[in-house]
N, C-alpha and C positions, 0 to 999 in steps of 0.2 A: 269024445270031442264032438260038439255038436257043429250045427252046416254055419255058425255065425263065427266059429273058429276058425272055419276051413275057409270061408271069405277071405279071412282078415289075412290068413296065410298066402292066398293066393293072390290077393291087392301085393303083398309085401315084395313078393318071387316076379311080378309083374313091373314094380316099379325099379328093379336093377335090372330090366332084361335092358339093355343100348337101342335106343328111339323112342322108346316110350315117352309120351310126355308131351310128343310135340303137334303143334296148334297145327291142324286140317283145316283153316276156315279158309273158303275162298272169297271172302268179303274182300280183299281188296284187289283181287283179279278179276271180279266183276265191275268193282270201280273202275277198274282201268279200260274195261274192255265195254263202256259207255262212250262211244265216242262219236253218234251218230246227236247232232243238237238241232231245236229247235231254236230258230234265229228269236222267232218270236215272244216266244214264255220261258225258252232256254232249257226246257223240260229236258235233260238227257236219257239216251234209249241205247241197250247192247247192242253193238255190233251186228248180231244175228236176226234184227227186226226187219219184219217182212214191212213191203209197201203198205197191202193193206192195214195193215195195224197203224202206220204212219199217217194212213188218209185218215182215217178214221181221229187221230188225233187233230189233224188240222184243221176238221172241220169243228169239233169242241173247240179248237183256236179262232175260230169264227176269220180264215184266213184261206188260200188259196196254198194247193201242196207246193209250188214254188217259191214261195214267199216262205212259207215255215222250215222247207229243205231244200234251200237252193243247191246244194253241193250233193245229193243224194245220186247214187248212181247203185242202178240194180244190180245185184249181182249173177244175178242169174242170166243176163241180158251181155256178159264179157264176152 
């Protein structure tokens, strides 16, 4: 029996073990967890974005950071 047997054997034995199969992707629990928005270009950013990375976009917004995140509240700052 060679090792392209013993694959095929072990894909086989793998796809009746219970849970196999199912989708890992967290594509849409990152969508959801976009919730911080850019009034301006509407650009959405995770939940987990620091200020700096936000000034930093607003000024490629060629905008002032409260005009781009008026609603922003640090969290570090609770």
């Amino acid at each position: 029996m060679g090792n392209g047997a013993k694959a095929k054997t072990k894909r086989e034995r793998d796809q009746k073990k219970p849970g196999t199969g199912v989708a890992k992707s967290q594509l849409k629990v990152n969508e959801a967890a976009k919730n911080t928005i850019c009034q301006r270009c509407r650009q959405t950013f995770l939940c987990t974005v620091r200020r700096d990375a936000l000034e930093a976009h607003s000024t490629k917004c060629n905008a002032a950071f409260d005009v781009c995140f008026p609603t922003y509240v640090d969290p570090t700052k609770k």
